[in-house]
Structures are given as C-alpha cells and as structure tokens.
FIKOL-897590 format. One record per residue (C-alpha): residue number from 1; residue in three letters; x, y, z. Coordinates in Angstrom, 1 decimal, m for minus. Each point is the difference from the previous one (the first is absolute). Layout:
! residues N
REC   timar   marba        X        Y        Z
REC     NUM     ALA        X        Y        Z
...
//
This chain:
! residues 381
REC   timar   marba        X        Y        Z
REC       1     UNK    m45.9      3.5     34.7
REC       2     UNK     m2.0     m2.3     m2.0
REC       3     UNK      0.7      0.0     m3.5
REC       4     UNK     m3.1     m1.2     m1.6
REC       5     UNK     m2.8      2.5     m1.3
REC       6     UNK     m3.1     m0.6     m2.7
REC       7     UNK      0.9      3.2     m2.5
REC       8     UNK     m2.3      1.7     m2.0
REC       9     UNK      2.0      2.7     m2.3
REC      10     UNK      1.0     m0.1     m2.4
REC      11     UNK     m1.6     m3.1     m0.3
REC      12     UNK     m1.1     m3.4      2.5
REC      13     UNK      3.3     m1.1      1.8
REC      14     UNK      0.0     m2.6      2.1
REC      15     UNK      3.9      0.4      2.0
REC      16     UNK      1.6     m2.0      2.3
REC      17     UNK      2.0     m3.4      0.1
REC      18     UNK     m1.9     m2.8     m0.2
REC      19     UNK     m2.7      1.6     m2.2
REC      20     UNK      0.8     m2.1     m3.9
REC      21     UNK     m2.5     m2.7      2.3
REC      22     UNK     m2.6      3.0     m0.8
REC      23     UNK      1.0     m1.0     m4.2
REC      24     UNK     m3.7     m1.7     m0.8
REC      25     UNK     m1.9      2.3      1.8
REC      26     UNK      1.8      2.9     m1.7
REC      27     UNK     m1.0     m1.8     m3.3
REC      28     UNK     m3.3     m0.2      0.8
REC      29     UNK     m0.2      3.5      1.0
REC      30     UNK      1.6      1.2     m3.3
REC      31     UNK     m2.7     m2.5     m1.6
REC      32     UNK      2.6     m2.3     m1.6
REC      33     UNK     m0.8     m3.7     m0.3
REC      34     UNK      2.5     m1.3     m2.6
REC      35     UNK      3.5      2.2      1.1
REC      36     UNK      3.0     m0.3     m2.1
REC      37     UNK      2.9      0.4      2.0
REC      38     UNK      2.9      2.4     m1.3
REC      39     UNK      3.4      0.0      1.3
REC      40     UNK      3.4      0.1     m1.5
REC      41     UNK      2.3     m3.0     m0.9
REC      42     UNK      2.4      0.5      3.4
REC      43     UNK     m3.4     m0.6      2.3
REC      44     UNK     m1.6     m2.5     m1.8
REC      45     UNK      1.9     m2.9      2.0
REC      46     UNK      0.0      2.1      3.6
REC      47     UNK     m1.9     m1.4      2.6
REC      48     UNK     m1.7      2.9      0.9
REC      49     UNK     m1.9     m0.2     m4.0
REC      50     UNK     m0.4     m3.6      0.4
REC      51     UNK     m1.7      0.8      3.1
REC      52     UNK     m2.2      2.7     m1.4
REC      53     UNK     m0.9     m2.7     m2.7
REC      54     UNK     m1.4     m2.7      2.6
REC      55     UNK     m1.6      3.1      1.7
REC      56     UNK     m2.1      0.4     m3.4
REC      57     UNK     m0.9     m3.7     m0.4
REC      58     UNK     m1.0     m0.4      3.5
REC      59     UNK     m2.0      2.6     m1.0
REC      60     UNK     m1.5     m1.5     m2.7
REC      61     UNK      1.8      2.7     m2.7
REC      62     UNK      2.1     m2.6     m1.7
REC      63     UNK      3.9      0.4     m0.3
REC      64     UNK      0.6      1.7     m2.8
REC      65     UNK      3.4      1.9     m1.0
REC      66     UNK      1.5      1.6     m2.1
REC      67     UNK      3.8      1.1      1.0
REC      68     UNK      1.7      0.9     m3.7
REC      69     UNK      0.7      3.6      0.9
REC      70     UNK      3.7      1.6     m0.3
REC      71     UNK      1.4      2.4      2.6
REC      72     UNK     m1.1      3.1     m2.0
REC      73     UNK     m3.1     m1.5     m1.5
REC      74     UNK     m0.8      0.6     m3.6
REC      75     UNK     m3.3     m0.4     m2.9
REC      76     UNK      1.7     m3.3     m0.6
REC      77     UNK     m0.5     m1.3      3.3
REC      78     UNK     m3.7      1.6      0.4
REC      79     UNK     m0.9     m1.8     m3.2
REC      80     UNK      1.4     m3.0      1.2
REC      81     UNK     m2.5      0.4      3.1
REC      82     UNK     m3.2      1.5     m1.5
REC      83     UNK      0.6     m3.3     m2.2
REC      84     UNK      0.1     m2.3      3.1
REC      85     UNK     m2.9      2.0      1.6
REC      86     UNK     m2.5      0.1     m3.0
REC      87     UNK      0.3     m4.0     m0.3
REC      88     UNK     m0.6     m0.7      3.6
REC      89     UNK     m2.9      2.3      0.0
REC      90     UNK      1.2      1.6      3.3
REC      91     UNK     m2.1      3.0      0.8
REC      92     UNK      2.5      2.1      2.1
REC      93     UNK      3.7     m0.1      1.4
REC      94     UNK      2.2     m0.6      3.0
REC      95     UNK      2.8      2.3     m0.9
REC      96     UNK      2.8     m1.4      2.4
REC      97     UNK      3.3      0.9      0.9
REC      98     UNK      2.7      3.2     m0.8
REC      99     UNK     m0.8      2.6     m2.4
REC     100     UNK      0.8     m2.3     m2.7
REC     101     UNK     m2.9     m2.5      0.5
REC     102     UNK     m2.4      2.3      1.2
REC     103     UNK      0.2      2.5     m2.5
REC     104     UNK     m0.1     m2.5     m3.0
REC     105     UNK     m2.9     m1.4      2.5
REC     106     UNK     m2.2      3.0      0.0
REC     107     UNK      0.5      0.6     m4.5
REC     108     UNK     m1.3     m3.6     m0.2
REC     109     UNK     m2.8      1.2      2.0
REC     110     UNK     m0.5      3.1     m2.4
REC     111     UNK      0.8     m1.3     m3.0
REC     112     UNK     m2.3     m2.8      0.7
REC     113     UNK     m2.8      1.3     m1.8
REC     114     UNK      1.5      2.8     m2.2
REC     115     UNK     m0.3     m0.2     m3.8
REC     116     UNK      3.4      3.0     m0.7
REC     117     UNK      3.1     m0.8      0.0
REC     118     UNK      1.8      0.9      3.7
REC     119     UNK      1.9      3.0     m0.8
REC     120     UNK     m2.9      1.8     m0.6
REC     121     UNK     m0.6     m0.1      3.3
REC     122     UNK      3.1      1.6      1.1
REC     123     UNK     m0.2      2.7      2.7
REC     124     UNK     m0.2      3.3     m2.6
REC     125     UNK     m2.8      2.5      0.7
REC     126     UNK     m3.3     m2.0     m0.4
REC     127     UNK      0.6     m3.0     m1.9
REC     128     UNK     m0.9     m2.1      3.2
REC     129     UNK     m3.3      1.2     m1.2
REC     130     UNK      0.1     m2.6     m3.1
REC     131     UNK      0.1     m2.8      2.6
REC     132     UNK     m3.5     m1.8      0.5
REC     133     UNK     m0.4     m0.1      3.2
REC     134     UNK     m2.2     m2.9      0.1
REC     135     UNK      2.8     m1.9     m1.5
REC     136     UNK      2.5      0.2      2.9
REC     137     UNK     m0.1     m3.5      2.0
REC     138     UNK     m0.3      0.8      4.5
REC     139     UNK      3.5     m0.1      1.6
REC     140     UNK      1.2     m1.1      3.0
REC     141     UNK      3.8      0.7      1.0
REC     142     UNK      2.3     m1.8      1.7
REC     143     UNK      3.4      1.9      0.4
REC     144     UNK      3.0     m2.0      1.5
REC     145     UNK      2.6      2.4     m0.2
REC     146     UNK      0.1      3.7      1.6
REC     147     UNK      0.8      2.8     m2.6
REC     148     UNK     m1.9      0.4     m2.9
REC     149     UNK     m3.8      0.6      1.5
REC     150     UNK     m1.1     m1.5     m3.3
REC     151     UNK     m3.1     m1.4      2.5
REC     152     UNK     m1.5      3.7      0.1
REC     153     UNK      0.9      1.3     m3.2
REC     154     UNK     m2.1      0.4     m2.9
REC     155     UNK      2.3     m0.6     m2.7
REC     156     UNK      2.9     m2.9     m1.3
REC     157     UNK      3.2      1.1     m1.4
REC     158     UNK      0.8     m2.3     m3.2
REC     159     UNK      3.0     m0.2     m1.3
REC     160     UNK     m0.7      0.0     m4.2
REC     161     UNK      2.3     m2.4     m1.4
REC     162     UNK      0.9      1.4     m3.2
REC     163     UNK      0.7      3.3      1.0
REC     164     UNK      1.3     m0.5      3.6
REC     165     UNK     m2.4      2.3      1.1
REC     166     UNK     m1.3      0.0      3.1
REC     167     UNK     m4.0      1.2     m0.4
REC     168     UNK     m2.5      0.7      3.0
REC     169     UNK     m3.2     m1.3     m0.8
REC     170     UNK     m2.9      1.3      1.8
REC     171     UNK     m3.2     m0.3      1.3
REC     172     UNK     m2.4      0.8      3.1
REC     173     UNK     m1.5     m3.6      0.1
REC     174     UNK      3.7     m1.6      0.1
REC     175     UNK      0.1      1.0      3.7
REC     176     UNK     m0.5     m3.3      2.0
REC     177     UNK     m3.6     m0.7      1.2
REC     178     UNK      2.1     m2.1      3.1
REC     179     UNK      3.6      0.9      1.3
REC     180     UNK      1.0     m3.2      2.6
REC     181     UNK      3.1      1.0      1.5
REC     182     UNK      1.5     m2.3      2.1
REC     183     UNK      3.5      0.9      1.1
REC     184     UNK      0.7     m4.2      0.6
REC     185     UNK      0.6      0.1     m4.1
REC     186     UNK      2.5      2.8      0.3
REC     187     UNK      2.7     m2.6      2.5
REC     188     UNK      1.0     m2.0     m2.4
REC     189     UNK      1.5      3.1     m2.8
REC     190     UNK      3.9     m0.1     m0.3
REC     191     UNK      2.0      3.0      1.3
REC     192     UNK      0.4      1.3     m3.5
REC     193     UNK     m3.6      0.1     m1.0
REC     194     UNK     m0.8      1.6      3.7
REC     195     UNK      2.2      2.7     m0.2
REC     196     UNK     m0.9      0.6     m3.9
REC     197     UNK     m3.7      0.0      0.6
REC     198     UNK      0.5      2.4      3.3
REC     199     UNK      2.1      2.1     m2.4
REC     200     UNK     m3.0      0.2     m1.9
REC     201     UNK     m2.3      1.0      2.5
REC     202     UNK      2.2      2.6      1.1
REC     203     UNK      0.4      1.6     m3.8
REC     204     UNK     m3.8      0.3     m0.1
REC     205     UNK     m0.3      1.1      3.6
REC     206     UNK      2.9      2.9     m0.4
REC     207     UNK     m0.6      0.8     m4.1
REC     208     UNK     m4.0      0.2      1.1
REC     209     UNK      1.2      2.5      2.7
REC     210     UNK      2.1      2.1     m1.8
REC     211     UNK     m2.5      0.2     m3.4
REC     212     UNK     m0.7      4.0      0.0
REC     213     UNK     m3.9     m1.0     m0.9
REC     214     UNK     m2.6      1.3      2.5
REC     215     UNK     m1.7     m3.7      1.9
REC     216     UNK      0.4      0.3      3.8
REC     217     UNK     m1.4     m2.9      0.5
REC     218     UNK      2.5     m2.0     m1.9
REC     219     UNK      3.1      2.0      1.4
REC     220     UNK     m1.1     m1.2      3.8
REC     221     UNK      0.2     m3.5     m0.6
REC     222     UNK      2.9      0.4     m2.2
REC     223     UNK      1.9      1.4      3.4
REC     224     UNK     m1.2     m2.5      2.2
REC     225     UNK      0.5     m2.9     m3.1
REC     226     UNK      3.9      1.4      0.5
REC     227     UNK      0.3     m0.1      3.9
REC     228     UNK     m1.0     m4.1     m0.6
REC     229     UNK      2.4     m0.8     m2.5
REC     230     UNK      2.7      1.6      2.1
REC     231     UNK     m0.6     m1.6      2.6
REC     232     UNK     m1.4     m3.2     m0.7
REC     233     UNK      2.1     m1.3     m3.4
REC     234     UNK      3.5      0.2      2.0
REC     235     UNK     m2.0     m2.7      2.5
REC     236     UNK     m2.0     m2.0     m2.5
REC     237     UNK      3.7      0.2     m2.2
REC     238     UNK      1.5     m1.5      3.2
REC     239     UNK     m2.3     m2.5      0.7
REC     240     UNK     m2.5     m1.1     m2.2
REC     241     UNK     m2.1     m1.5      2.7
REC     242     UNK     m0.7      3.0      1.6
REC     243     UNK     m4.1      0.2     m0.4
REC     244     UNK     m0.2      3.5      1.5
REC     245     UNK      2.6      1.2     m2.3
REC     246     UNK     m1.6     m2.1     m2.8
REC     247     UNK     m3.3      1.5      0.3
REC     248     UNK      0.4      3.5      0.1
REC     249     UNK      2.2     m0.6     m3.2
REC     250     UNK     m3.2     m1.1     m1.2
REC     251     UNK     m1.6      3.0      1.0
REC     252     UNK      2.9      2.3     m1.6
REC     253     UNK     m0.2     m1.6     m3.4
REC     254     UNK     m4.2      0.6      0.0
REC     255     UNK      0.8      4.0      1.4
REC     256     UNK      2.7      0.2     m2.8
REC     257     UNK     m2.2     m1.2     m2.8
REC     258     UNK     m3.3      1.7      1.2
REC     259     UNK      2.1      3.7      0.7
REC     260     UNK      2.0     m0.3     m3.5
REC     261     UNK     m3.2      1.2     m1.4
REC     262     UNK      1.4      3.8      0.6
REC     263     UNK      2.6     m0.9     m2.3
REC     264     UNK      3.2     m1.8     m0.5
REC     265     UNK      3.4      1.4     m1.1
REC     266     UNK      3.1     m0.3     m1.2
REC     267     UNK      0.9     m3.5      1.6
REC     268     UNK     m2.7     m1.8     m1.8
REC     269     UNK      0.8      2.3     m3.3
REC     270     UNK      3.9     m1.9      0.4
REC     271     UNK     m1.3     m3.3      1.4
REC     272     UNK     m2.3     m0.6     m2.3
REC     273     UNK      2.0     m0.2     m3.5
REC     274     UNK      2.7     m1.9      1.8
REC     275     UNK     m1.7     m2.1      0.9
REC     276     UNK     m1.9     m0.8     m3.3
REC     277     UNK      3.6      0.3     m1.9
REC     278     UNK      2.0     m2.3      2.7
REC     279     UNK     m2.7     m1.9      1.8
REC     280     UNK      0.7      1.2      3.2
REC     281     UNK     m1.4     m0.3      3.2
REC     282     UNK     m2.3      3.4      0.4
REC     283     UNK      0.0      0.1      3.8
REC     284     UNK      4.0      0.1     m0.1
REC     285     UNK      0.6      2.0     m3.2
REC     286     UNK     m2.2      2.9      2.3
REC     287     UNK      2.1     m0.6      2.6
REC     288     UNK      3.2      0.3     m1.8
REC     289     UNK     m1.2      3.4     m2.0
REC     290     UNK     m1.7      1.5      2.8
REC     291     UNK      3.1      1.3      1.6
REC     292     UNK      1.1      1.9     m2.7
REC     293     UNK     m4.2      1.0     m1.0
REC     294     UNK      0.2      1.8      3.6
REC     295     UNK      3.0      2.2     m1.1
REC     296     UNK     m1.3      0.9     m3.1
REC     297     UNK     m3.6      0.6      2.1
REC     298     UNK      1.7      2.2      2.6
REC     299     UNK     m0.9      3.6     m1.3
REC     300     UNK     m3.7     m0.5      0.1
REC     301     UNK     m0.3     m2.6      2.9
REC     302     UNK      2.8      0.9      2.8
REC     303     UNK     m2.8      1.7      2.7
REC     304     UNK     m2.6     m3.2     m1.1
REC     305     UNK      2.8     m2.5      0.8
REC     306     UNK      1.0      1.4      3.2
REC     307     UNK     m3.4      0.2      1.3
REC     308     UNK      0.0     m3.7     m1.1
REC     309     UNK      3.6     m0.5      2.0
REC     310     UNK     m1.8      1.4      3.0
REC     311     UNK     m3.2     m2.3     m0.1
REC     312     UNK      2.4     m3.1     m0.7
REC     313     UNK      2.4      0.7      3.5
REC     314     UNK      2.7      0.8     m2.9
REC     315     UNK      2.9      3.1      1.4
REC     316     UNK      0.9      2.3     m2.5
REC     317     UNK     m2.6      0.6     m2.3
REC     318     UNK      0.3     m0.4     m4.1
REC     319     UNK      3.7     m1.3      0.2
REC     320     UNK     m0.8     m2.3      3.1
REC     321     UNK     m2.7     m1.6     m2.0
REC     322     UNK      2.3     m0.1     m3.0
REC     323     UNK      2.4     m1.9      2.5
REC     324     UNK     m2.3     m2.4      1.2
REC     325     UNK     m1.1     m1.0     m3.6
REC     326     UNK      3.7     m0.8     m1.0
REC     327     UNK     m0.3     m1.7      3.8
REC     328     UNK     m2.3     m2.4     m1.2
REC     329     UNK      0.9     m0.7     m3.4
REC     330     UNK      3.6     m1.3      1.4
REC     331     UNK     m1.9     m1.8      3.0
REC     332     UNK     m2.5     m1.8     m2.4
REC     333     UNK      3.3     m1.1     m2.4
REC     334     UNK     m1.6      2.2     m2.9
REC     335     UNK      2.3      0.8     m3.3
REC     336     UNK      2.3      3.0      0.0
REC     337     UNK     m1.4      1.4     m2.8
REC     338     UNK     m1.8     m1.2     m3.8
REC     339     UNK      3.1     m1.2     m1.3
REC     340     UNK      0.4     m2.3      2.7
REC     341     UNK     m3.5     m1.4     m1.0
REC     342     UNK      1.3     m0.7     m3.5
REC     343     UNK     m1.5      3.2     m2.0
REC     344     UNK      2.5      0.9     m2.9
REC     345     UNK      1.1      3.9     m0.2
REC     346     UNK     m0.5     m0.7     m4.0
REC     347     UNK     m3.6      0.5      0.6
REC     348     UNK     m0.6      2.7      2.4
REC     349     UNK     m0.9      2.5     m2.5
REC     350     UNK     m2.5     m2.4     m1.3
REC     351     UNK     m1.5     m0.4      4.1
REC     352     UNK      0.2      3.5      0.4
REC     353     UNK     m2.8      0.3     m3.3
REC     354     UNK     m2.2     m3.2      1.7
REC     355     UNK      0.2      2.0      3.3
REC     356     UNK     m1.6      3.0     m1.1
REC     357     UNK     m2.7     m1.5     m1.5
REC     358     UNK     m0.7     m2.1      2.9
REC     359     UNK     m3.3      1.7      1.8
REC     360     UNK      2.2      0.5      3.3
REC     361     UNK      1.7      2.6     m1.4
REC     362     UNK     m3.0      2.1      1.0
REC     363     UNK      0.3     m0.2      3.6
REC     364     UNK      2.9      1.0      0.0
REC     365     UNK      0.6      3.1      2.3
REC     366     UNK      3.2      1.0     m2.2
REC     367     UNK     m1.1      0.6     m3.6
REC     368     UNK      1.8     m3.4     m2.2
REC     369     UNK      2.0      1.1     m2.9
REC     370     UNK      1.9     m1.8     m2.5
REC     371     UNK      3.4      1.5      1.0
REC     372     UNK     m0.4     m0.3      4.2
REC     373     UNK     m1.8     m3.5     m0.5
REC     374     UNK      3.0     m1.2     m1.9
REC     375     UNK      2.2      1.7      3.1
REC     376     UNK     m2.2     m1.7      2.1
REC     377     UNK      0.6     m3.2     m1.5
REC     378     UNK      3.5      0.4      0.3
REC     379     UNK     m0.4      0.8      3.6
REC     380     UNK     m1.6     m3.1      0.4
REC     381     UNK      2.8     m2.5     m1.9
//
C-alpha cells in the first residue's frame, strides 16, 4: 500500500514521507510570506529543523526561529515568542515538532493579534467567542513526533506557571490551515519519546472510545486509531526506521486527536496535574495511569472494551485488553507506577482537587469523585 494521500478533514493534509519538500508551497497556500518557525529547545539543533529552515529560505520565507519553549509550555514562554514574532513582523507560523512546540506554535499564532490577556481565552463555555478572529495569524503544522495530534486540534494546553495549572485554550481558527506529515521526521525520535507519544495516542484513541457522550463518528476512528497503535508502536518501538510503522503512527496520533472530541476521561483528569506539578512526560504519565483508569472504568465500559478486544485480534475480551495494556507498558520500558516517576504521596490530596477540575473529568464514563479519584490515584502510585 502506498502511504501518501492529500487529506481534506479536518483540515488540508498533505501525508506521506518525503512531503516537508512541499514546506513553501504549504506557506503559500496558508498565505504566509514572513513564517516564524516554532519548535522547542531539544529540536532546535536536529537536522530534520535545520532542514525545514533551508526549505524556507530556498523558498524565499527567511529562516526565522524561535525554539525557547519548555516541555509543558507555559505564558512565559508564549510571551517570549509573541515578542520575537511582533519584531520580525512575521505574519503567520510554522508550528514544528511534539506537542510542546506545536502547541506553543499555534497560541503565538492566536495571540498574535489579541488585545486580552490569554486565559481569557481558556476553553470554558463561550469565551473563545472574545477572541478576534481577524487577529489569529495562518498556521501551518509540522508534527515530528506521533502522539499528541496537536496538528488537527483546535486548541494548546498551557501550562500556567504560577499556579501549575495546566489550561486548554481554544479556538476554531487555531486548527492548522496546512498539516505536512511526513513520517521521515518521525525516524530519528528516541525509544522513550516513541513509546510515550504512542502512549498518547492510545489514551485519546481508548478514553475517546469509552466517553459515554453520543458522536459515532468519533467512536469509529477512535477503534480503528486503537487497532494502529497496537500494532504499529511495538514495530516503530523496535525499530525506528520502520516507515510503514512510522506512518500509520502518524495517522493514529491525527485519529486520536480529531476522535477526543467525544470526550476525554480519567487518564487525562490524572495526567494532566502530574504533569503540571512534576513536569512529566504526558504521553507516559497516560500510559502509566491508564492501567489502573481501566479498572476503575470497568463497570460502565466492560461490553465496549470487549467489542474493542474483538476488532483489535485481542482473546479474551475486557481483561485480555487490560493484559495487553500492562503488555505494552513493560515492552516499551514504561514506569511501574507515579511514584516511580518521582510524584510525592505528600501531595495526592492536593492532585486529586487539580484532577477534578481538570475538563476531562467530564468524559469520564464513571462519575469522578473526590473520595474514588483519590483511590484512583492510589491505584495508580
């Protein structure tokens, strides 16, 4: 099979390896002339930025950076980059790289022309209403990792660095004008950062799934988002050459990220403050709750999962897929548990307040309490 395609939903993706060459012409379609290029401090050096940057002068876009963005990106960083963006008068963005740099990538973008401050923009009711749209600066997306889907989302998580709160920010216009995915970018992640990022995709694919809110359309590509990660991270995980495997990653990561709007769950309701607390890695901190999510879960979602089981060539329904998860978190090297990631028992009680305000808690199937979300979280040490 030959796994390129020119996309159209949710918005203009231009997939297969070899297609960052496509990088001016995806510019020119987005109507940028002056791009500022985001990315985070780890790919600033890489070859594979470096190479996006030549791609843009050849093209007669300049080579313009800016790469001062943390793992969990906060209002510090985005002023840093709406500063660097204002004074080059660049009049969109390349958001490049993990969910770091393209999410801190797409508020520069928004915040581009905004005159409120950026947590008034934060994803409650309709305050995305207060944005002006005219002031949101075209996007084009560049992901090089395979988890996050932050390429066909319409919002950025931002960490806010006072409170260590992580905020969703969002907007309709923050969606991408151009996706370039181009599986060649994805070779060069370290095991860790594959297996995270797959994690990832896998806690939106199954959390998406398993959401009890009524969006069909969502809870098909959620399935088949979950048949690709289980087969395709073990191989990518294996061997990070492996194009095939590295493109349909890609393709996960989107289905995860474009299904998660039926709802999220649990996982992210844990991930997310631990994360924002302990600066973890999200993909993994999933990865290591979701185990003990499923159990909790199990009441409301045991006939769901085993259809699921079924689909994915899994024997022995809910518990063979529980099985399988455990399977992959010891075959990707993933903590045992959030104590093994460095989170201190002291301040559970503290988490277990963050995660219930955290807007996952919604999608949960199984109603989030203060007393079983604090179990939970001691299921999950």
């Amino acid at each position: 099979m030959n796994l390129t395609g020119n996309w159209s939903y949710p918005t203009a993706i231009k997939f297969g390896a070899g297609r960052i060459g496509e990088l001016g012409e995806a510019c020119a379609a987005a109507g940028i002339k002056r791009p500022l290029l985001v990315t985070d401090r780890g790919l600033a050096s890489m070859a594979i930025t470096q190479n996006a940057l030549d791609l843009m002068e050849q093209a007669g876009l300049g080579r313009a950076m800016f790469a001062d963005v943390d793992a969990n990106p906060t209002e510090v960083n985005l002023a840093a980059g709406l500063e660097v963006y204002k004074s080059g008068n660049h009049d969109g963005v390349i958001a490049f790289g993990g969910g770091s740099g393209l999410d801190l990538g797409k508020m520069v973008a928004f915040m581009s022309g905004q005159t409120r401050p950026l947590w008034d923009y934060e994803d409650i009711g309709d305050w995305w209403t207060r944005a002006d749209p005219a002031g949101i600066a075209p996007i084009v997306a560049v992901p090089t990792t395979a988890g996050t889907g932050s390429e066909v989302g319409r919002a950025s998580v931002i960490t806010n660095s006072q409170t260590h709160v992580k905020k969703i920010i969002f907007h309709p216009k923050v969606l991408p004008a151009v996706v370039i995915c181009d599986p060649e970018l994805t070779v060069g992640m370290p095991k860790t950062i594959t297996a995270g990022t797959g994690m990832d995709a896998f806690a939106h694919c199954l959390e998406a799934y398993s959401s009890p809110h009524y969006h069909p359309m969502s809870q098909g590509i959620a399935l088949e988002g979950l048949r690709l990660v289980n087969t395709y991270l073990p191989r990518a995980y294996a061997d990070g050459t492996d194009l095939e495997a590295r493109a349909h990653m890609m393709s996960a990561a989107m289905m995860g990220a474009v299904a998660f709007q039926k709802g999220l769950g649990a996982i992210h309701a844990l991930s997310h403050p631990v994360g924002a607390v302990f600066n973890t890695h999200h993909g993994t901190t999933n990865a290591v709750v979701m185990s003990a999510c499923l159990a909790f879960n199990r009441p409301a979602i045991e006939g769901r999962i085993a259809q699921a089981s079924a689909y994915l060539g899994i024997a022995g329904g809910f518990d063979g897929f529980a099985a399988r998860v455990v399977e992959l978190n010891e075959m990707f090297s993933i903590p045992k548990g959030l104590a093994a990631m460095g989170v201190d028992a002291s301040r559970l009680d503290e988490l277990t307040d963050m995660a219930l305000q955290d807007p996952s808690v919604g999608g949960n199937p199984v109603e989030m309490t203060k007393d079983n979300t604090r179990a939970l979280f001691d299921a999950a040490m």
